[in-house]
mmCIF file of the N, C-alpha and C atoms, coordinates in Angstrom:
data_MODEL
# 
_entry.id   MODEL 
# 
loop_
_atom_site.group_PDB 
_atom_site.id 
_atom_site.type_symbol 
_atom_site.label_atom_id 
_atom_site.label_alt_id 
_atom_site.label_comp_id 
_atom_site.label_asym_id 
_atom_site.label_entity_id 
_atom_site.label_seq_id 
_atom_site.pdbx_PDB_ins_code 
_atom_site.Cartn_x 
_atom_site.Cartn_y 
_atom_site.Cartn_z 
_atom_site.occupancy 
_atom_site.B_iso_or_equiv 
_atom_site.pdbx_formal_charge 
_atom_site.auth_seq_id 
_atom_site.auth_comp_id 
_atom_site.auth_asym_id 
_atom_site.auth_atom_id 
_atom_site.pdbx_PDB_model_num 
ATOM 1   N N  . UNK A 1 1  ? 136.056 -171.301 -33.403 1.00 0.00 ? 1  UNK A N  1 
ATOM 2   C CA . UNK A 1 1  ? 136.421 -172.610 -33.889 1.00 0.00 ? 1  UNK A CA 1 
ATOM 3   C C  . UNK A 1 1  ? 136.185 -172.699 -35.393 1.00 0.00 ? 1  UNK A C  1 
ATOM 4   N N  . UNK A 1 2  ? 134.985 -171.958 -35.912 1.00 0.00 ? 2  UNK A N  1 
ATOM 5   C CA . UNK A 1 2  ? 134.788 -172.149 -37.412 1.00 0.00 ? 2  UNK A CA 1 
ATOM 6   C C  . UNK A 1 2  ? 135.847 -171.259 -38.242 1.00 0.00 ? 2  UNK A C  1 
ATOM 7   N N  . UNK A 1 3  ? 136.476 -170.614 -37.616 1.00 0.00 ? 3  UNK A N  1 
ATOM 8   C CA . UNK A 1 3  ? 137.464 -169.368 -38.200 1.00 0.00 ? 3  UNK A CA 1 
ATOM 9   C C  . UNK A 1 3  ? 138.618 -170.789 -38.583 1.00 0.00 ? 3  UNK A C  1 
ATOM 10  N N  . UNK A 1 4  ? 139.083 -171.403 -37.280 1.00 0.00 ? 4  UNK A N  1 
ATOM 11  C CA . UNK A 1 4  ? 140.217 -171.474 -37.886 1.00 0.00 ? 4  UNK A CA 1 
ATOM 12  C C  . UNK A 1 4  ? 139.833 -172.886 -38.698 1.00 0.00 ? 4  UNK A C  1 
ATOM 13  N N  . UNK A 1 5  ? 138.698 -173.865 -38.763 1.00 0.00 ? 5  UNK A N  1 
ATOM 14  C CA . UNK A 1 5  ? 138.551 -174.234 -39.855 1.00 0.00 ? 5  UNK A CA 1 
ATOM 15  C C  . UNK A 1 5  ? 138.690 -173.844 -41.260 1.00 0.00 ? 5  UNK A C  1 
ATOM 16  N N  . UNK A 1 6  ? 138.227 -172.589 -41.596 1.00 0.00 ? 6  UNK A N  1 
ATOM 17  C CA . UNK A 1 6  ? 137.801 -171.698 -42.909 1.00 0.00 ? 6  UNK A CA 1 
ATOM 18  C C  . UNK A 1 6  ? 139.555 -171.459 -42.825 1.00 0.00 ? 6  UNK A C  1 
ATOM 19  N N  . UNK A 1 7  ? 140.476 -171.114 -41.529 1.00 0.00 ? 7  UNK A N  1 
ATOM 20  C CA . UNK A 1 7  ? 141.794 -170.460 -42.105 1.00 0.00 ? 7  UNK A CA 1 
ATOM 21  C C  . UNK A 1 7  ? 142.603 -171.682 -42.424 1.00 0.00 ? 7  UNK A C  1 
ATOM 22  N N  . UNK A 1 8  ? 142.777 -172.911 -42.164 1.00 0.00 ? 8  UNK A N  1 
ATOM 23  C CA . UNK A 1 8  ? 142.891 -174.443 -42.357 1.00 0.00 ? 8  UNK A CA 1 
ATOM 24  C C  . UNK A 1 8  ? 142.623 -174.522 -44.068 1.00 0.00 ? 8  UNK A C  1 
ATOM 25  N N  . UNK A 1 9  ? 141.534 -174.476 -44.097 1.00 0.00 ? 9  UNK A N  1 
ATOM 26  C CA . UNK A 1 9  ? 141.024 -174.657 -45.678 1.00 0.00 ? 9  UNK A CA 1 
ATOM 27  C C  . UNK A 1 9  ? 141.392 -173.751 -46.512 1.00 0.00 ? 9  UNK A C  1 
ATOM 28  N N  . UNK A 1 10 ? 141.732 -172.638 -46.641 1.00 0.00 ? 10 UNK A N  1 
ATOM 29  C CA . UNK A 1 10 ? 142.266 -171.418 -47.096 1.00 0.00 ? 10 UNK A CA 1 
ATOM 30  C C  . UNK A 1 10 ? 143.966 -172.280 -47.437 1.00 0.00 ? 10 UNK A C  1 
ATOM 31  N N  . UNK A 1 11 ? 144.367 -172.423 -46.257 1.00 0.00 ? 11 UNK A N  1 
ATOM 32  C CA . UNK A 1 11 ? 145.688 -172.942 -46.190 1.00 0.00 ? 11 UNK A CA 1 
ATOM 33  C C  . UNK A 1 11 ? 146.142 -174.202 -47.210 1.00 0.00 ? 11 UNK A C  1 
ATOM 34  N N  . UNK A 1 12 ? 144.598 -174.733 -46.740 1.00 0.00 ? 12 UNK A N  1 
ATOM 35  C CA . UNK A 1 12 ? 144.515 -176.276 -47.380 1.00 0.00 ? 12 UNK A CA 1 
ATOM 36  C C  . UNK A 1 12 ? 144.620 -176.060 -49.387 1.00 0.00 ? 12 UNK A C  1 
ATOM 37  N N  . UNK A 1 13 ? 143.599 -175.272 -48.962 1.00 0.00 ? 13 UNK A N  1 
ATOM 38  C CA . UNK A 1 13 ? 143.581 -175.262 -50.614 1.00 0.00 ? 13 UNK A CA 1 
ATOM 39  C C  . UNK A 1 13 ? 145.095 -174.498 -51.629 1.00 0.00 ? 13 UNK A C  1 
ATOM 40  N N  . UNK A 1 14 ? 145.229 -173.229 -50.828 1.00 0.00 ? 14 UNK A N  1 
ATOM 41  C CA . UNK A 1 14 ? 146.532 -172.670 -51.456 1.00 0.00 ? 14 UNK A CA 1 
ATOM 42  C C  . UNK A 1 14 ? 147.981 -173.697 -51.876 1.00 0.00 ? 14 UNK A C  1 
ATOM 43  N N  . UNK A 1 15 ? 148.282 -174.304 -50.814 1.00 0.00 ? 15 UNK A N  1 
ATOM 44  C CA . UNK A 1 15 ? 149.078 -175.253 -50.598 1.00 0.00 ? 15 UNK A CA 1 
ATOM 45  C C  . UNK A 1 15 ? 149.181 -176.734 -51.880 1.00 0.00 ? 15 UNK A C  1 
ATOM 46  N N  . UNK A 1 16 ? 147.930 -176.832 -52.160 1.00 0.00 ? 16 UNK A N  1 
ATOM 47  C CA . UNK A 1 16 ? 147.553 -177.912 -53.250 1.00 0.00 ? 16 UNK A CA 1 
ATOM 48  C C  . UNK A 1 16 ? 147.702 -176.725 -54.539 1.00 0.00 ? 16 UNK A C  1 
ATOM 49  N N  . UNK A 1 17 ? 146.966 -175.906 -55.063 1.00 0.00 ? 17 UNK A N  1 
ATOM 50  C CA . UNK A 1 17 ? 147.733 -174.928 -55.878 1.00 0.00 ? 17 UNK A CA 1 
ATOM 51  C C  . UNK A 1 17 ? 149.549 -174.728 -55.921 1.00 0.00 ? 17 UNK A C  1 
ATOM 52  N N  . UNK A 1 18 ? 149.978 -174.407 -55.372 1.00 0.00 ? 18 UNK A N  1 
ATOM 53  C CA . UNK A 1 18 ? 150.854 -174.284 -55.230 1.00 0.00 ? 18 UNK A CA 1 
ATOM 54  C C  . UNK A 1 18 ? 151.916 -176.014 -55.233 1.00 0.00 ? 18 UNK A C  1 
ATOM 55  N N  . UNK A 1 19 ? 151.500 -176.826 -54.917 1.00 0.00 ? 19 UNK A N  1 
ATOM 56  C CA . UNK A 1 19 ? 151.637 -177.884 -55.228 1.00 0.00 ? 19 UNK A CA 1 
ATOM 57  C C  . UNK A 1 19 ? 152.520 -178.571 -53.998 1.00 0.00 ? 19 UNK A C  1 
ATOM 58  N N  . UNK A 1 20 ? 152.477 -177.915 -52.526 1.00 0.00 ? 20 UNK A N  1 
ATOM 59  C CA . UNK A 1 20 ? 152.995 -178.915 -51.482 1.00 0.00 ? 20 UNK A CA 1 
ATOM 60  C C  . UNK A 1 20 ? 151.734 -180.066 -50.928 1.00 0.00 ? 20 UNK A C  1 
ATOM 61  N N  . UNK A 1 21 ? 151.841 -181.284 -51.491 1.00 0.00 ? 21 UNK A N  1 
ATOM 62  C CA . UNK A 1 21 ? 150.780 -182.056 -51.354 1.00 0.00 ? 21 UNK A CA 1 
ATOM 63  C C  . UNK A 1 21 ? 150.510 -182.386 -50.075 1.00 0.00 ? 21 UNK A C  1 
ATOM 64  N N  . UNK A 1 22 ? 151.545 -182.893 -49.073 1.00 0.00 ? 22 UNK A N  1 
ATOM 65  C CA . UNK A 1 22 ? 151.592 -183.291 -47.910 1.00 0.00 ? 22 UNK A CA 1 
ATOM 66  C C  . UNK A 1 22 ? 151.272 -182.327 -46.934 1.00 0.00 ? 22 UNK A C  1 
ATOM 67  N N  . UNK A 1 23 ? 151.264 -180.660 -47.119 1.00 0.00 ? 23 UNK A N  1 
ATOM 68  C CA . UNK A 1 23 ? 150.842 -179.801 -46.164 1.00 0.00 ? 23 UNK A CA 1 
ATOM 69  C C  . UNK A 1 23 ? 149.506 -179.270 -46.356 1.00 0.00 ? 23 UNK A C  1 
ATOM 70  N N  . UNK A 1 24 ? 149.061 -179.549 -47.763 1.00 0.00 ? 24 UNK A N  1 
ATOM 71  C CA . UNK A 1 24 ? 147.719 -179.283 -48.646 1.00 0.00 ? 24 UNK A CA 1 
ATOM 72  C C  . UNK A 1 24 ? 147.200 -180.426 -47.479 1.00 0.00 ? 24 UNK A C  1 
ATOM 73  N N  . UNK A 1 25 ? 147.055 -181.781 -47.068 1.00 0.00 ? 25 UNK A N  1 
ATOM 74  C CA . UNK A 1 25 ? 146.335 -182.615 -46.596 1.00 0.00 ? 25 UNK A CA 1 
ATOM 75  C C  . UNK A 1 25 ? 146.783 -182.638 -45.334 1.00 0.00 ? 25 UNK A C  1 
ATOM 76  N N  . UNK A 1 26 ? 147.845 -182.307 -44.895 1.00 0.00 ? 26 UNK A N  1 
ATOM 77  C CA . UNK A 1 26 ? 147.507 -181.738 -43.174 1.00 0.00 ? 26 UNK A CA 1 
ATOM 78  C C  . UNK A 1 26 ? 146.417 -180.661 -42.977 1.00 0.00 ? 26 UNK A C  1 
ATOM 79  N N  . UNK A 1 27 ? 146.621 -179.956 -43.565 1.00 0.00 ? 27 UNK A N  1 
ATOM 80  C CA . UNK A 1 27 ? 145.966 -178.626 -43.433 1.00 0.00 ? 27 UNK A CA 1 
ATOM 81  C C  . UNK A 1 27 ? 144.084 -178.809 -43.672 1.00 0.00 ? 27 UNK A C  1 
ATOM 82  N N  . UNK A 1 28 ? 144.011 -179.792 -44.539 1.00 0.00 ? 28 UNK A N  1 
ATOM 83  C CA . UNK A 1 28 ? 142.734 -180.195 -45.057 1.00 0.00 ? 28 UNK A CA 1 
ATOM 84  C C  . UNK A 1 28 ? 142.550 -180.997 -43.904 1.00 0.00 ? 28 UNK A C  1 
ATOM 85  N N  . UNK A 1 29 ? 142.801 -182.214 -42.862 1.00 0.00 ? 29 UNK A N  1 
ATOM 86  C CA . UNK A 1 29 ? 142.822 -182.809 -42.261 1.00 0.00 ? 29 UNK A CA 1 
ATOM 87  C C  . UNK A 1 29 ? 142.362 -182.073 -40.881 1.00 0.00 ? 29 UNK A C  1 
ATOM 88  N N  . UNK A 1 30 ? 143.109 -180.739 -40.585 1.00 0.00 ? 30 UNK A N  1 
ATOM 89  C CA . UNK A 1 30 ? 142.813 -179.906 -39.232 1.00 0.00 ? 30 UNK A CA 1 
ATOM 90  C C  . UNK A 1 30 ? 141.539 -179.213 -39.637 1.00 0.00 ? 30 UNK A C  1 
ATOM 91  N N  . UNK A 1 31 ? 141.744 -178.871 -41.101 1.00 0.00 ? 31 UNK A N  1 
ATOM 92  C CA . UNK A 1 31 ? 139.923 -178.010 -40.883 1.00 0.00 ? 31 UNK A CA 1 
ATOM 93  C C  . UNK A 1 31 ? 138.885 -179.128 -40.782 1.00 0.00 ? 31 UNK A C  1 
ATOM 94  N N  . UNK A 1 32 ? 139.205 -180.437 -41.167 1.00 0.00 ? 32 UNK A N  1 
ATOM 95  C CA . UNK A 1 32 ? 137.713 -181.092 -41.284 1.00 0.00 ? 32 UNK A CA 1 
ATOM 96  C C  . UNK A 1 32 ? 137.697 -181.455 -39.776 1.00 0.00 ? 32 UNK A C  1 
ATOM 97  N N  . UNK A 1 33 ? 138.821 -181.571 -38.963 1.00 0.00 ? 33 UNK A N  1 
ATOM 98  C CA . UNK A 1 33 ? 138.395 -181.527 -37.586 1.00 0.00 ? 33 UNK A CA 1 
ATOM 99  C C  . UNK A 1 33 ? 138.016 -180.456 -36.829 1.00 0.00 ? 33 UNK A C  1 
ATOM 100 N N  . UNK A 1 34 ? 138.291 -179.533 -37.061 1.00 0.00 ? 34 UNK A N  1 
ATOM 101 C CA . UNK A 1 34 ? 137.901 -178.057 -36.560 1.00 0.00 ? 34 UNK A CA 1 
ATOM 102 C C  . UNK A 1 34 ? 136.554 -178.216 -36.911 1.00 0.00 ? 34 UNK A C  1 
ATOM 103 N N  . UNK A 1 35 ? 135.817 -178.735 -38.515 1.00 0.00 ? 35 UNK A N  1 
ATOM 104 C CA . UNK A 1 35 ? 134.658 -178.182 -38.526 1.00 0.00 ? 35 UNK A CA 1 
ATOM 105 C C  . UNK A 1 35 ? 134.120 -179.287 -37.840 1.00 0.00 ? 35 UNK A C  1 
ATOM 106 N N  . UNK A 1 36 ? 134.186 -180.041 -37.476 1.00 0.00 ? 36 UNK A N  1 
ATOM 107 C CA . UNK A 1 36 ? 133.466 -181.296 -36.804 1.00 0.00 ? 36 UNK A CA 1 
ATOM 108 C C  . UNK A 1 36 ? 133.683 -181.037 -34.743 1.00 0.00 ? 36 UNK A C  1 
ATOM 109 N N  . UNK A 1 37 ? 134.440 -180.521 -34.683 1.00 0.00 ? 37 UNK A N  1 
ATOM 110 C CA . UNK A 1 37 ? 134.302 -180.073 -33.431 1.00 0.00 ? 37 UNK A CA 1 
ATOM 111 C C  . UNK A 1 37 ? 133.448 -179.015 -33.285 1.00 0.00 ? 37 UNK A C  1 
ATOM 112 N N  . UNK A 1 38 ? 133.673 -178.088 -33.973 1.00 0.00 ? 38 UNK A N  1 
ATOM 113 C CA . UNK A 1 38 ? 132.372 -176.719 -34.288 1.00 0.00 ? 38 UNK A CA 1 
ATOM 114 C C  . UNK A 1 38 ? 130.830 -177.317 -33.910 1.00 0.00 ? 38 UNK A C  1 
ATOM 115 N N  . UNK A 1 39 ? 130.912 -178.204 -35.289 1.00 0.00 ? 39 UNK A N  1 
ATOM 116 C CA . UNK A 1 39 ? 129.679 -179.097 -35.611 1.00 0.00 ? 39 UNK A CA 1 
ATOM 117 C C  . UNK A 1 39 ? 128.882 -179.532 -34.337 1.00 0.00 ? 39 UNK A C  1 
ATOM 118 N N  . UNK A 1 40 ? 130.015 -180.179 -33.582 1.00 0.00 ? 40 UNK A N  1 
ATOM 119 C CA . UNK A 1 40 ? 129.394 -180.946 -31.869 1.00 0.00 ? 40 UNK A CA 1 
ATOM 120 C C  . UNK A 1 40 ? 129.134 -179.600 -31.061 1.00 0.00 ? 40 UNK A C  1 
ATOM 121 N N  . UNK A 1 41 ? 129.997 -178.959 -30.831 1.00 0.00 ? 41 UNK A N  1 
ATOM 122 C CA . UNK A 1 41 ? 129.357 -177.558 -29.484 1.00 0.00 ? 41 UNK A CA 1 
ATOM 123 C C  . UNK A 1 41 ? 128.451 -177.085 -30.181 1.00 0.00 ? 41 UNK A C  1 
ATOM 124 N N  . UNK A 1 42 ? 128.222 -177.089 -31.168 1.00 0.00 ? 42 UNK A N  1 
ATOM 125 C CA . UNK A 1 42 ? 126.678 -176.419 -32.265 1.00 0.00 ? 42 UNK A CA 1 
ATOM 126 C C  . UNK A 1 42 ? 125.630 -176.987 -31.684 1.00 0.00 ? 42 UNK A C  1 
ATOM 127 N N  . UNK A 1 43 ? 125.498 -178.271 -31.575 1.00 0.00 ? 43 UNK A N  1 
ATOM 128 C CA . UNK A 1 43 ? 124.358 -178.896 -32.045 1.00 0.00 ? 43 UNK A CA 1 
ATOM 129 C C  . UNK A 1 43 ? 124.322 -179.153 -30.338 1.00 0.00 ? 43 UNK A C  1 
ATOM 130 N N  . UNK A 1 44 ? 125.278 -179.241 -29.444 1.00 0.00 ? 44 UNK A N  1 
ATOM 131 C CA . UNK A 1 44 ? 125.164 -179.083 -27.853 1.00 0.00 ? 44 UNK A CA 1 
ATOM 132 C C  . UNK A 1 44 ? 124.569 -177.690 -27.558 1.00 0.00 ? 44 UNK A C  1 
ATOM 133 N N  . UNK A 1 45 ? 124.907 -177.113 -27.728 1.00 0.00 ? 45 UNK A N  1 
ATOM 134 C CA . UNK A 1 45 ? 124.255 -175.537 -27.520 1.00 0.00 ? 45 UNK A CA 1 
ATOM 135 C C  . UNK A 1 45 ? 123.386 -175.366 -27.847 1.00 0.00 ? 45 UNK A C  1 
ATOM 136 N N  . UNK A 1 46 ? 122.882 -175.877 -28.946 1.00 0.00 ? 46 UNK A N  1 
ATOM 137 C CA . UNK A 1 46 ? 121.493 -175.732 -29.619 1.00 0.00 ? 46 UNK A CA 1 
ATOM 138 C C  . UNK A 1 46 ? 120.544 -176.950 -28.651 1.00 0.00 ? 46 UNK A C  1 
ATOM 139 N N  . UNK A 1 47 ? 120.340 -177.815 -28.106 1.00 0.00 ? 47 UNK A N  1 
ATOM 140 C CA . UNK A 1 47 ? 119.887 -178.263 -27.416 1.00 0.00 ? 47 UNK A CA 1 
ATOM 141 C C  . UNK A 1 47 ? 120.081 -178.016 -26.065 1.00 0.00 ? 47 UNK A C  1 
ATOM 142 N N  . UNK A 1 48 ? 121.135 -177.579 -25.724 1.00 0.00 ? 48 UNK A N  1 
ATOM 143 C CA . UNK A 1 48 ? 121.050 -177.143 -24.118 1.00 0.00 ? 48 UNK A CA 1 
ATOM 144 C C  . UNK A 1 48 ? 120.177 -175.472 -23.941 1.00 0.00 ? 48 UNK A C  1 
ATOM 145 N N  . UNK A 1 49 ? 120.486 -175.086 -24.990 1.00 0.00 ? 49 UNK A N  1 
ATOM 146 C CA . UNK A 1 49 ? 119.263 -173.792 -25.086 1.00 0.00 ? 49 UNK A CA 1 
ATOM 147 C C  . UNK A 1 49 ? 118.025 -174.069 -25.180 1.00 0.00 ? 49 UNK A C  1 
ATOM 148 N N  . UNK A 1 50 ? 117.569 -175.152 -25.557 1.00 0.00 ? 50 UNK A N  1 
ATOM 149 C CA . UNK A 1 50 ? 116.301 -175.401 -25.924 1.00 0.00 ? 50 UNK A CA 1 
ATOM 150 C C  . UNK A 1 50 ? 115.168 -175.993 -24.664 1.00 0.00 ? 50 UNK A C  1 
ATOM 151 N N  . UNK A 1 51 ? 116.297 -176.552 -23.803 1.00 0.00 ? 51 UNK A N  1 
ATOM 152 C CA . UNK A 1 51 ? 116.260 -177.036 -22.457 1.00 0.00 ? 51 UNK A CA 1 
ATOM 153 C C  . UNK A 1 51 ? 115.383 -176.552 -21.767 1.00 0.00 ? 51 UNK A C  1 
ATOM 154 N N  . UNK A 1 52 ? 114.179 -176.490 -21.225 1.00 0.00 ? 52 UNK A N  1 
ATOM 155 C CA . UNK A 1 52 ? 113.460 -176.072 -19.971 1.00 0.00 ? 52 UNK A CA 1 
ATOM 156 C C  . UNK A 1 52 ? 114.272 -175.998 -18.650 1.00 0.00 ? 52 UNK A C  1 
ATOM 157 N N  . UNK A 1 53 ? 114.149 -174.974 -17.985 1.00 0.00 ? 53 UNK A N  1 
ATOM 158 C CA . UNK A 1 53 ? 115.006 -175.290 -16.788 1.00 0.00 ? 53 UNK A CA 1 
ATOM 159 C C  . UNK A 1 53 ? 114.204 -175.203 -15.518 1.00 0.00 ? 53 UNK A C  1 
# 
């Protein structure tokens, strides 16, 4: 999941260089959700490991 954030932002950023604005901020738009989904199974995993069973 963090890959295709980082390949999103890669995308994101080239795209604004290059100067397509509207695919520069899609593209910026899918990684900040990619990293925010990352973010949640992170911080779930990290507490369900921590878990006594």
């Amino acid at each position: 999941m963090l890959w295709y954030a980082w390949v999103f932002l890669v995308i994101a950023i080239l795209a604004a260089i290059l100067g397509f604005g509207g695919i520069a901020a899609a593209s910026a738009g899918i990684a900040k959700i990619c990293f925010i989904i990352f973010l949640v199974l992170f911080l779930v995993s990290l507490f369900a490991g921590r878990r006594a069973v």
